[in-house]
N, C-alpha and C positions, 0 to 999 in steps of 0.2 A: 652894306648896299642892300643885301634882302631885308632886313628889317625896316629900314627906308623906304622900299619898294612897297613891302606887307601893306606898314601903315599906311602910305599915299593910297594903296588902290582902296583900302578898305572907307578912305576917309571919300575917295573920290563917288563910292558908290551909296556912299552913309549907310554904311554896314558896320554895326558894332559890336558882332557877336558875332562865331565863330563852329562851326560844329565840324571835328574831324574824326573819320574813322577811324580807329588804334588795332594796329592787328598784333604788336609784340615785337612787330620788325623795324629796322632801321627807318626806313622812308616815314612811315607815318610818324614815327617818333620824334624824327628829327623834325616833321612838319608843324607838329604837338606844341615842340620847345621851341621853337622860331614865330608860330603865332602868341605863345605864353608870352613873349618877351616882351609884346609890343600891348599885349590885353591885360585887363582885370583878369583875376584867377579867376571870376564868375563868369566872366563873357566867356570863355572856354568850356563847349561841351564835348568830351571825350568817350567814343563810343566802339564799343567790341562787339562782333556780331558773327559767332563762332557757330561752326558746323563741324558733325563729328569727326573734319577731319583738323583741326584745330586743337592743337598740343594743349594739356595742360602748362605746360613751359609759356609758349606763349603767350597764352590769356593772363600765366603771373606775372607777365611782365610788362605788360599794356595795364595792367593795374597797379604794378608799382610805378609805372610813369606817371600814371594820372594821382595818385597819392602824393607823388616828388613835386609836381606842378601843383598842388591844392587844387585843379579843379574838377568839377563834377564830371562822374563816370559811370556810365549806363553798360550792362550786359545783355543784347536780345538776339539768344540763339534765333537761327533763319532757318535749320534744318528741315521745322515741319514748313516752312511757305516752299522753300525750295520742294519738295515731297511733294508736296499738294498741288502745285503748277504742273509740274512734269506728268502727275497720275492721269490731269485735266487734258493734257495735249498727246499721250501717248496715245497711238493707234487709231487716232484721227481721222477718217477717209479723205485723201485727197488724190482728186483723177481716177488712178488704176491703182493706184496703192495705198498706205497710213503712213502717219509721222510716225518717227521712231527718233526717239532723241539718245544718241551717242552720249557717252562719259564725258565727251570734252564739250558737248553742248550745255550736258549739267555743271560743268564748272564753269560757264559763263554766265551761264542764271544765277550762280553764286554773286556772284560781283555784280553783274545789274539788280538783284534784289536788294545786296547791300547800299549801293548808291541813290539808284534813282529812283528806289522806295521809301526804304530806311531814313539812308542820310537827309535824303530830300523834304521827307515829309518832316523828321526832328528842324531841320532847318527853321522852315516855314514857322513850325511852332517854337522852336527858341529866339526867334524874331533875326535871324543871319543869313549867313550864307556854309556851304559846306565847303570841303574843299579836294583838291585831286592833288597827293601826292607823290604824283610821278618823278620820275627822274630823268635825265636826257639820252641814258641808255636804253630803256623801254620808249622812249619817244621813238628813238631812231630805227627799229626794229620793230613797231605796233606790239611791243610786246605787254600789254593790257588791252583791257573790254571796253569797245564803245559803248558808249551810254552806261558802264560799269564804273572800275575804278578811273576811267578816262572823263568821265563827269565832274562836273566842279565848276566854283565863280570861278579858282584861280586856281594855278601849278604854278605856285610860288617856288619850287625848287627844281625844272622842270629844266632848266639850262645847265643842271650840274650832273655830269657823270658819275655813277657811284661811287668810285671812291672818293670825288668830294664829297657827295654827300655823308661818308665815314667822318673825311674830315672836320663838316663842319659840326656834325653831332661833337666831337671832340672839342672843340671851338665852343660852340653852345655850353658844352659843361663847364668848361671855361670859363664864360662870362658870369654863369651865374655863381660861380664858384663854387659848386658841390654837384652832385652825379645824379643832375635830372634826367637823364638817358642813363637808366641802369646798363651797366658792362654787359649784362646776359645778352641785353638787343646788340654790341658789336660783335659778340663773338657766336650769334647762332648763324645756324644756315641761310643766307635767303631764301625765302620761297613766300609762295602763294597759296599756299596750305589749304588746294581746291580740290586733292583726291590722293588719295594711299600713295603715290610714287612721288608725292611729294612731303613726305614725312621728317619733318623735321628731327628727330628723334632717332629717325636713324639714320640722319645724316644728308637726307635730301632734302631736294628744290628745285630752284632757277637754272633751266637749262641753259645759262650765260654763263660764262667763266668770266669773271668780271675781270681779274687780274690781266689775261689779255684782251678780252671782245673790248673794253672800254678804250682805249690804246688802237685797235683795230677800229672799231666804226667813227671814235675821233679820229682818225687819219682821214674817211669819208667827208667828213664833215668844215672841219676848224681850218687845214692850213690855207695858205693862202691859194697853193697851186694844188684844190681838192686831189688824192689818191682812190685809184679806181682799179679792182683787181688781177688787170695788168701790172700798176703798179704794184702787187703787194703779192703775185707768184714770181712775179722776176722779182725779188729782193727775197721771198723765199727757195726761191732756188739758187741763190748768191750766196744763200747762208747769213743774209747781215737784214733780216726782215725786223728784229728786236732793235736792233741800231738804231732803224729808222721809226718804228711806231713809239720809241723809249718806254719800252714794259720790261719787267724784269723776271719775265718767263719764256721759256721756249716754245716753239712752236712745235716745234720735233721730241717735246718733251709728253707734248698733250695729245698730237696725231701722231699715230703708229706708222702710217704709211703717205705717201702724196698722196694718194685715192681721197683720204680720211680728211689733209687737210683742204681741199680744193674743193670738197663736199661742204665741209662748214664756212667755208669762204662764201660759194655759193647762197648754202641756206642764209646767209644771216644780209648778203646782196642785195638777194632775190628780194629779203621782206623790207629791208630799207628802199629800196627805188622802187620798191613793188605799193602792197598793200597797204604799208605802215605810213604813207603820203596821204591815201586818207584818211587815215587815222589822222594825223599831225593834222590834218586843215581842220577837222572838227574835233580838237582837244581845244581845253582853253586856255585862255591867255597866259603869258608867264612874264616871269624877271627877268630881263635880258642882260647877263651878269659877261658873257665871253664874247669871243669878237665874230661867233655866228651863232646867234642863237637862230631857231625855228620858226617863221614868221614874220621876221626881221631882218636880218641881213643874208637871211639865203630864204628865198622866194622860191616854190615848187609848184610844178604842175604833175597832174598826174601819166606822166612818160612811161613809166612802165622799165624795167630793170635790162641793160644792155650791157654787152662786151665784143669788146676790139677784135676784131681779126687776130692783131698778136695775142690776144690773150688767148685765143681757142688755140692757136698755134702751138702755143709753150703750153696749154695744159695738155694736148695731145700728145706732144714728145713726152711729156713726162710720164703721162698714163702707158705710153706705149712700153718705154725703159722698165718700168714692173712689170707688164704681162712678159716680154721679152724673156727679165731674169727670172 
């Protein structure tokens, strides 16, 4: 179905060439070998755009992808543009004070320098389009950069939760019958490799626990009769909350205390019905593979993130029961 989809949209826009960013991790990769399948190895341009905080692991492994696929693959560190913007915008005057750009602001200019300088301008001149290889877990959560990695003609994998997208990298090697997704991109950490605490290397990344958040914000999303964190503290306080999301992790495994888990219920809530809505209205278009994608069979406006009476209820009691003991 996604390869079907690839080709229709590309043939519908008469784009025949293709420019994707490769960072060494899963998403891109898998986006890599899912546009390979349906292009000339030459309409495929594969591109790495590494900053000091970007592993040597990595960068070898967004090049043995693009080796595995035969197609052409470009390296252009971004470090000094990133440097150079920030030097230009620090201390600024504006009103009564200066800009002052935060760590996490500099790791946003990562991702829009890559995209919608880089990619965009490679595009234009390889005569294509580029593309956003998100997934529906960062959809759900805004957890990517507008106008950054959220840029692109297409999110052609943008309906799949990560660990489809595991699986269909697995799938993919499959079809082509040999390991054009080198093993190193399933088994490293995700991350966004945009500042030292996200260190692949030693262990870090994505502050999403895939194994259950995916499980978790699909239950927001897919069923029929949507769950809402009323539903999902009263099944964690029943003790049967894995039952129902079908993950094969604890939730009391991963929160120490209710405090811990009702906070991350919370955060991950707040940025679905919050911010990450619109994000989702200006990402672009994608595959519509499940029975709600984004855009399609669930319509959003921007509402802003609410909870039920019962829910404030049963988190009280419960926060009360710990100060208590």
């Amino acid at each position: 179905a996604l390869r079907y989809g690839v080709r229709k949209f590309l043939s519908a826009i008469h784009a025949g060439k293709v420019v994707i960013g490769v960072s060494g991790g899963i998403d891109s990769a898998v986006n890599a070998a899912l546009y390979r399948s349906v292009l000339p190895k030459d309409h495929l341009l594969l591109v790495n755009t590494p900053t000091r905080f970007n592993s040597e692991m990595t960068k070898d492994l967004a090049r043995k992808l693009a080796d595995h696929l035969e197609s052409p693959y470009l390296t252009i560190p971004i470090g000094s543009f990133i440097d150079e913007t920030a030097r230009a915008l620090e201390g600024l005057p504006v009103g009564k004070g200066n800009i002052h750009l935060t760590g996490f602001m500099k790791e946003n200019m990562q991702a829009r320098d890559r995209s919608s300088r880089i990619l965009s301008a490679l595009s234009a001149a390889f005569g294509g389009i580029f593309t956003c290889n998100a997934n529906k877990t960062e959809m759900t959560v805004g957890y990517g950069t507008l106008y950054g990695d959220l840029a692109g003609a297409l999110a052609a994998t943008a309906d799949l939760w990560k660990y489809q997208i595991y699986e269909l990298g697995r799938a993919l090697n499959e079809w082509y019958g040999q390991e054009v997704i080198p093993e190193g991109i399933f088994t490293v950490k995700p991350s966004a490799e945009l500042s030292e605490s996200q260190d692949v290397t030693k262990g870090l990344g994505d502050p999403l626990i895939y194994e259950y958040h995916d499980y978790l914000l699909k239950s927001f999303v897919e069923p029929w009769q949507r769950n809402t964190p009323e539903d999902i503290l009263a099944w964690y306080r029943e003790g049967t909350l894995e039952e129902h999301l079908g993950c094969s992790v604890k939730a009391k495994d991963l929160f120490p205390t209710h405090a811990a888990f009702i906070q991350d219920l919370e955060r991950w809530w707040n940025l679905f019905a919050g911010f990450a809505v619109a994000k989702r209205i200006q990402a672009p278009p994608l595959i519509a593979i499940s029975r709600r994608p984004y855009g399609y069979d669930l319509r959003e406006s921007q509402g802003g993130p609410y909870y039920t009476d019962r829910y404030l209820e049963m988190k009280e009691e419960m926060l009360k029961v710990v100060k208590g003991s």
